[in-house]
N, C-alpha and C positions, 0 to 999 in steps of 0.2 A: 359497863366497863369504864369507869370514871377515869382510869390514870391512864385509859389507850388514848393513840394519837386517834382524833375524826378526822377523817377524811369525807369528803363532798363528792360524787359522780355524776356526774353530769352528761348526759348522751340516751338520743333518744330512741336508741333501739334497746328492747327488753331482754333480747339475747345477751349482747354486751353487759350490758347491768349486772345482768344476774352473774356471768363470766369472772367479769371483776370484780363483786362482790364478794365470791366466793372464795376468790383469789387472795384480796388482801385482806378479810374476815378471817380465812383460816391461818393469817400471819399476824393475828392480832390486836388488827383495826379496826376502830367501830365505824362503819359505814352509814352515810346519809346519801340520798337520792335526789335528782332531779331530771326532769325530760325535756327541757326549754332554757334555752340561754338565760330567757328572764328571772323563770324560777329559782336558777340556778343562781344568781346574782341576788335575787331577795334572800333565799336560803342563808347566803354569804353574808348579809348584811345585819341581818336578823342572829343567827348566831355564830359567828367567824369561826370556820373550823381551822383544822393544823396544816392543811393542804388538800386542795382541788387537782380532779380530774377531771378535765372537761374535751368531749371533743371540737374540733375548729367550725365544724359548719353543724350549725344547730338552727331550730325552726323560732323565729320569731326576735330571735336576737344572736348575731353568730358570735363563735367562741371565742376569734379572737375579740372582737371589738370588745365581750362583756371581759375579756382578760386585762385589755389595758385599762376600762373601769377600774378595775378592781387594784389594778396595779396606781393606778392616780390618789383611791378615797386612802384618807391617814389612819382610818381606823385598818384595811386588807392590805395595805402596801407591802409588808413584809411576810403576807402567804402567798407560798410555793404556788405555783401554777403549771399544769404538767399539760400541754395542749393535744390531743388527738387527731394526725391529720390521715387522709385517705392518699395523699400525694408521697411517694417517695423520693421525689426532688423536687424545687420548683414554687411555685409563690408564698404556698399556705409557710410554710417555713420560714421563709424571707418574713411576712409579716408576724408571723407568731412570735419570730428574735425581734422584731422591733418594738411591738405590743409588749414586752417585757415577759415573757414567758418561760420561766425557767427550764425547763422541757420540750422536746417537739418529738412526740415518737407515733410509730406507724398503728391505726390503727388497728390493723389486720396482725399484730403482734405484741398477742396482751402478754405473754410471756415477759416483756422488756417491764412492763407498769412496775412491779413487783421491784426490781432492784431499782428502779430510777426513784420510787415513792422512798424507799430507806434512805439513796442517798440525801433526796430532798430534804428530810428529818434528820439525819445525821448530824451528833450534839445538839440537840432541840430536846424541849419538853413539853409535854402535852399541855394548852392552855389551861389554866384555873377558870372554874366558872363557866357561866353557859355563853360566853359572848364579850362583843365590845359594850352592849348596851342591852342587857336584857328586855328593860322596860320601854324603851321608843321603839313606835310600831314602826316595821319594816317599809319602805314606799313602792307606794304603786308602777304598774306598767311607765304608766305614762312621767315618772319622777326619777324611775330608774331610763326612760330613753333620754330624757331631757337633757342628766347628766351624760350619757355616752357621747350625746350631739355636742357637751360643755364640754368632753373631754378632747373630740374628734378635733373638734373649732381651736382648742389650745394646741394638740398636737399639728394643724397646719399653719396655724400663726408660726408657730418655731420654726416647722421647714421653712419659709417663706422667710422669715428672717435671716435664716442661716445660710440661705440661699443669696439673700442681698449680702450679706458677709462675704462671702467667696464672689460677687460678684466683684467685692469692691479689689481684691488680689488680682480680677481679671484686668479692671478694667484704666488701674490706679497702679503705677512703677516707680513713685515718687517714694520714701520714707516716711517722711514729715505730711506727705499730702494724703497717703495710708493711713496716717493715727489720724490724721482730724475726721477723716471721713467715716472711720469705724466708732471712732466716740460718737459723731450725729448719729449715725443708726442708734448706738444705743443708748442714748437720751432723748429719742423718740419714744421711747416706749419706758422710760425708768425716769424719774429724778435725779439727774446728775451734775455734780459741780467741776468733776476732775477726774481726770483716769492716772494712773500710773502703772509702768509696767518695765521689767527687767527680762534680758533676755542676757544668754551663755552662751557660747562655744567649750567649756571647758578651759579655753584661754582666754579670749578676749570678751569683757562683759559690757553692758551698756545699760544704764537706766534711761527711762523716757516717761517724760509727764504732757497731759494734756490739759488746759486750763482757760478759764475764760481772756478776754482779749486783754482786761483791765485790771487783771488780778496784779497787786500788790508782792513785793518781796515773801513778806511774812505771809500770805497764801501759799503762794510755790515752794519755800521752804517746808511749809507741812507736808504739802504733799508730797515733795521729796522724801521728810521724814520716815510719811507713816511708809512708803513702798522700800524705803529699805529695811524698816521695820521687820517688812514682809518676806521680803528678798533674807534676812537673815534665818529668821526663823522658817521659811524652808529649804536652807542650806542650797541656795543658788552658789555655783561657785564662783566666787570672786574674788581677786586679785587689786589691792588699791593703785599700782599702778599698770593696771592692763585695763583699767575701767575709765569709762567716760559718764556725762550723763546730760541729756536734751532735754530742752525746754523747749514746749510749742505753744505758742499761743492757737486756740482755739477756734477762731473764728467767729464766738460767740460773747453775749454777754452773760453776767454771770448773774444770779440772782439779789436782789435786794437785800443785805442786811446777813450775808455768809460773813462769818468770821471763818477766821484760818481755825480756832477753835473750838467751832462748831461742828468739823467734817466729820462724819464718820464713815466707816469702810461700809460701802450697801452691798459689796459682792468680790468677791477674790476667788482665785483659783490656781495652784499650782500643777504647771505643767512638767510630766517625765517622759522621758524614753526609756525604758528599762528602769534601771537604778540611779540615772544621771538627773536630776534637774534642771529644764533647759532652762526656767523662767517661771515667772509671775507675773501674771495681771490681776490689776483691781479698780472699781472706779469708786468715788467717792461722792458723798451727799454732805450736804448742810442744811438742805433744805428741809422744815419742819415740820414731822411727818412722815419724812421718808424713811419707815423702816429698814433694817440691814434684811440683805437676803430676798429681794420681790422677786416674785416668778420670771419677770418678765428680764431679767439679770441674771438668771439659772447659770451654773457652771459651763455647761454645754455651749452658751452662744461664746462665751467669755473665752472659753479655752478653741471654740473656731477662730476666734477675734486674735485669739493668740497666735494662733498658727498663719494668719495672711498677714499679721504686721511681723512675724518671724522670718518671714519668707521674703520681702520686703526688705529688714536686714540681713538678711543674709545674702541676699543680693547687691546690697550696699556695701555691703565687710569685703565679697569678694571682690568688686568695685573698688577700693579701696588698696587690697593688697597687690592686687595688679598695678597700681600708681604706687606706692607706699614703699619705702624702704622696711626691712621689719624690725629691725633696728633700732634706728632713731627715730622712727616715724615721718620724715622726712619724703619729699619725692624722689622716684629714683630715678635713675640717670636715666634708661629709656624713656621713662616720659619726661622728663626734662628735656630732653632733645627734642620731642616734640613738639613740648610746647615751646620754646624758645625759636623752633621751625615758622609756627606759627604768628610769633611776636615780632619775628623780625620781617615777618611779609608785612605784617601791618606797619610798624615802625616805617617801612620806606612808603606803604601806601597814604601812609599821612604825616609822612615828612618828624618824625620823634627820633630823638636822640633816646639812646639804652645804654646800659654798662653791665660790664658781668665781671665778678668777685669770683677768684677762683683762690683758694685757701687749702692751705696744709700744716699739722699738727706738728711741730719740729719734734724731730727725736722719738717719735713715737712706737717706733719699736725697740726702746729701752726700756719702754712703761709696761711692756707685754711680757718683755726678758725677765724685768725683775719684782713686778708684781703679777706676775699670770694677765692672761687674756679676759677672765671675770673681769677684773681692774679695769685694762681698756676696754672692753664694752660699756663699761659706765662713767670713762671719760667721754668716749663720743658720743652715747646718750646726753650728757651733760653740758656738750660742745655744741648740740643741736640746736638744745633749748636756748642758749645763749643768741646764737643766729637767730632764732625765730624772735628772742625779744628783741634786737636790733635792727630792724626790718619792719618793714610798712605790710598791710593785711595784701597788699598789690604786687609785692615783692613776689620770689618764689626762689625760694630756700633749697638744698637738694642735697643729697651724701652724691659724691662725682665716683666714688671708688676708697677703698680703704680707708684712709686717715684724712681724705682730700673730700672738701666741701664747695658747693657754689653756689651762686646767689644772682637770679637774672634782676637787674631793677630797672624797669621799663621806663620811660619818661625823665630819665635822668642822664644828664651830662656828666663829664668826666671828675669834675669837681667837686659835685655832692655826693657821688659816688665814694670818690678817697674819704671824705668826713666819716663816710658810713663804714670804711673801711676802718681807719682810724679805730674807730667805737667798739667795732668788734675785738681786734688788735688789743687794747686797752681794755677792756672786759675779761677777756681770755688772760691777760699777764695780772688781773687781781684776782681771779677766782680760785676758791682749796676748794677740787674736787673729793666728790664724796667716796672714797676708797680708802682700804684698810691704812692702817697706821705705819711708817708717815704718809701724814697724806700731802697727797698728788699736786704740785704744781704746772702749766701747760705754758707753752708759747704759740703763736700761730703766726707765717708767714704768710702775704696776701698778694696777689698778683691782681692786678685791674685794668681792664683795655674795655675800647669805648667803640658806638657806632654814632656815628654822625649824619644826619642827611644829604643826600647826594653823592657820600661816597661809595666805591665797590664795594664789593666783599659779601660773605656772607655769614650768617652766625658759628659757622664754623671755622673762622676765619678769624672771628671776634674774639673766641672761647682759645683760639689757637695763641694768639695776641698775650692774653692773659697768660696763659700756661707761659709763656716763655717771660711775662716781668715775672710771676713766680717764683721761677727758676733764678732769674735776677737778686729777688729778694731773699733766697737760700743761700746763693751764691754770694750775696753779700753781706750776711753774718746771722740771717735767720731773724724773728719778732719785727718784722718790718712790712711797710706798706710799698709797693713799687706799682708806679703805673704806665702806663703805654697808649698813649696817645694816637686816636685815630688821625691818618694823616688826610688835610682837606683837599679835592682836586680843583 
C-alpha cells in the first residue's frame, strides 16, 4: 500500500495489536508493530511513519517519556502521537498533554482510535519514501535512553527556570526592579546585551528597555528602535500620545566591543489574549556567535517573562490612575490633599516655608460654548503641560477641579513663588492652542498665599488663602497674579 497513511502500534499486549490492527487495516492503513517503548522509538527513527499509537505504560521504556522523545528529535516532531492510558482521569493524562501528545484516549475503548487517527491525518499526506533517513542505522537501547535522559534534564531545566520567573512576580512589586531581575535570569542562561518590551491595555501603552549600566545614546536608541520595530509589526495597539517609554539601566556591564549595530533580535515573542495583542518582548545579542533563536530563549520562558513584568505594570498603571487625573495627567485633587497633608506636617517639623498657586482659566466656558468640549479638553491638556514645564521636578502640579489648577511648591517663600507665578501667567497669554481653526487663545488668573514658620494654620487654610487672592485677581480684571500674604505672629 505505498500511498496509505503507516501507522506504528505500539503496546504490548497481542490481543490489543491484533484489535487495532484489524481496526485501522480494514480502513486502509498499513500497520507497523512494536511491543516495547524502545522498539517503538527505534521503529520511529529508523522509518518515521504518518502517526503513532502507543500505549502510556509500556515495558522498558514508558509511553510517555518515549512520546516527548519523539516530540523533542527535528526529524518526528511533527508526527501525531495518540497516547493509550488505562486511567480515565488523573496523572497519566496530565503528563501525556504535557509530553506533547496529541491524543489521550482510554485504553479499554479501541472503538475511539479509529475516528481520532483520521482526525490526526486530516489534510495530511502520506510521507514519500521509507523515512527521514533511510541509510543511518537506527541507535541503540542505550542512545535511545541517553537521549530521553537529554530530553527529561532539558525539560526540568525549563520548569526550574520558569519557576525562578514567577518567583521573581512573587517576590519583586518594584517595575523597574521586575525587568532587571528577569533580564538576569535570562542572561544566565543566553547571551544577552538588551531586552525590550511593549505592553497594552488597548488604551494606554508603554515600551521598556533594559540595558547595560554604560550603554551609550546610540545603543538605547537601537534598541528602542528595533522593539518598536516589533511592536509594529505585531500590531500592539498604540496610541502616540497615550504612550510612554522606560529606560532602565541594567545593572550590568555590557560586553566589550557591542556596537548599537551589531544587535541582533536572539528571541521575540508576541503575546495575545483572544484577538487583542497585549505586547511583545525580545532580548537582544551583539555578542559574536550568539545565534538568534537558542533554546535556552524559547518563547515559552519569554512569554512567562511577559506576563510577571505585565503584571507588574499593571499594577503600576492601576497605581497611577488612582493618583492621576485622566485627563491631564496631572495629580488629582484627592491625593493632592494628601500629599500637601503630608508636606505641611513636615514644613512645620523643620521650620520651611511653602506656597501654593491656585490658578484658573478665564472665560473658559466660552471655549466649550463655542468650540465644543473636544476643544477644551485639549486646552487643558495643553494648560497642564505648560505648568509642568514651569515647575521644579519637587514641585507638584495638580487639576483642583474643572478649569482650576494648583501647584504646592515646598521650600519656597512668597516671593519666588509670585516669579513662578508670573512665568506661568506669561506663558499661558503667549501660547495658540492646538484646536480647530481660529485657534484658541487662553488667559490665566492666579491666586498665591504662603506658609511661614511659626505661624498657625493649616494647609487647608493656606489653599483657602489662595482661593480668595484668586477670587481677588478675577475680581480684578482677570490675567493677573494676586497674592496673600501669610501674616507673622
Amino acid at each position: 500500500m505505498p500511498d496509505a497513511f503507516r501507522v506504528l502500534l505500539v503496546d504490548d499486549s497481542e490481543t490489543v495489536t491484533e484489535m487495532l490492527s484489524l481496526i485501522l487495516g480494514s480502513a486502509g492503513y498499513a500497520i507497523e508493530t512494536a511491543d516495547d517503548g524502545l522498539k517503538g522509538v527505534r521503529a520511529t527513527l529508523r522509518r518515521v511513519p504518518d502517526l503513532v499509537v502507543m500505549l502510556a505504560r509500556l515495558p522498558r521504556l514508558d509511553g510517555i517519556q518515549a512520546c516527548r522523545l519523539l516530540k523533542a528529535e527535528p526529524a518526528t516532531r511533527d508526527v501525531p502521537v495518540i497516547l493509550l492510558t488505562s486511567e480515565e482521569e488523573g496523572v497519566e493524562r496530565f503528563h501525556a498533554a504535557r509530553a506533547g501528545a496529541d491524543r489521550c484516549l482510554l485504553h479499554i475503548s479501541p472503538e475511539e482510535v479509529l475516528p481520532a487517527v483520521r482526525d490526526c491525518l486530516a489534510g495530511k499526506e502520506p510521507r514519500p519514501g521509507a523515512g527521514a533517513d533511510p541509510g543511518a542505522a537506527p541507535p541503540d537501547d542505550v542512545e535511545i535512553l541517553s537521549r530521553v535522559n537529554g530530553v527529561l534534564e532539558a525539560t526540568l531545566f525549563e520548569a526550574s527556570l520558569l519557576n525562578e520567573i514567577a518567583h521573581v512576580g512573587r517576590a519583586v512589586d518594584d517595575f523597574e526592579a521586575t525587568a532587571r531581575e528577569l533580564f538576569r535570569l535570562l542572561r544566565e542562561i543566553a547571551p544577552a546585551e538588551a531586552m525590550g518590551a511593549v505592553f497594552s491595555d488597548g488604551v494606554f501603552s508603554e515600551g521598556v528597555s533594559v540595558f547595560p549600566d554604560e550603554a551609550g545614546d546610540p545603543f538605547r536608541a537601537e534598541v528602542r528602535r528595533r522593539t518598536e520595530r516589533l511592536r509594529d509589526e505585531a500590531g500592539v495597539p498604540f496610541a502616540p500620545d497615550r504612550a510612554v517609554w522606560t529606560g532602565i539601566q541594567g545593572g550590568f556591564r555590557g560586553s566589550d566591543g557591542v556596537a548599537p549595530e551589531s544587535l541582533v533580535t536572539r528571541s521575540d515573542c508576541t503575546v495575545r489574549a483572544g484577538e487583542m495583542v497585549k505586547g511583545i518582548m525580545a532580548v537582544y545579542s551583539g555578542i559574536r556567535g550568539a545565534a538568534p533563536g537558542g533554546a535556552a530563549t524559547k518563547k515559552t520562558l519569554l512569554r512567562q517573562a511577559f506576563m510577571v513584568l505585565e503584571n507588574a505594570w499593571l499594577y503600576r498603571q492601576i497605581a497611577r490612575i488612582s493618583v492621576t487625573d485622566g485627563l491631564t495627567g496631572l495629580t488629582n485633587f484627592r491625593h493632592f490633599r494628601e500629599q500637601t497633608q503630608r508636606e505641611h506636617s513636615r514644613a512645620r517639623r523643620h521650620n520651611d516655608p511653602y506656597s501654593v498657586l491656585l490658578m484658573d482659566i478665564d472665560h473658559f466656558k466660552k471655549i466649550n460654548d463655542v468650540y465644543g468640549h473636544p476643544a477644551g479638553d485639549t486646552v487643558l491638556r495643553e494648560m497642564a503641560a505648560i505648568f509642568l514645564e514651569a515647575v521644579r521636578l519637587t514641585d507638584l502640579p495638580a487639576r483642583y477641579g474643572g478649569e482650576e489648577f494648583v501647584v504646592f511648591l515646598p521650600r519656597t517663600p512668597l516671593p519666588e513663588a509670585a516669579i513662578v507665578g508670573e512665568r506661568i501667567r506669561e506663558a499661558v497669554e503667549r501660547k495658540v492652542f492646538a484646536a480647530p481653526s481660529p485657534m484658541i487663545r487662553c488667559t490665566v488668573s492666579v491666586g498665591i498665599a504662603d506658609y511661614l514658620p511659626g505661624t498657625e494654620g493649616t494647609e487647608e487654610s493656606v489653599i483657602g488663602r489662595a482661593d480668595r487672592a484668586l477670587y481677588s485677581a478675577k475680581r480684578g480684571g482677570r490675567n493677573r497674579v494676586v497674592c496673600s500674604p501669610a501674616k507673622e505672629s
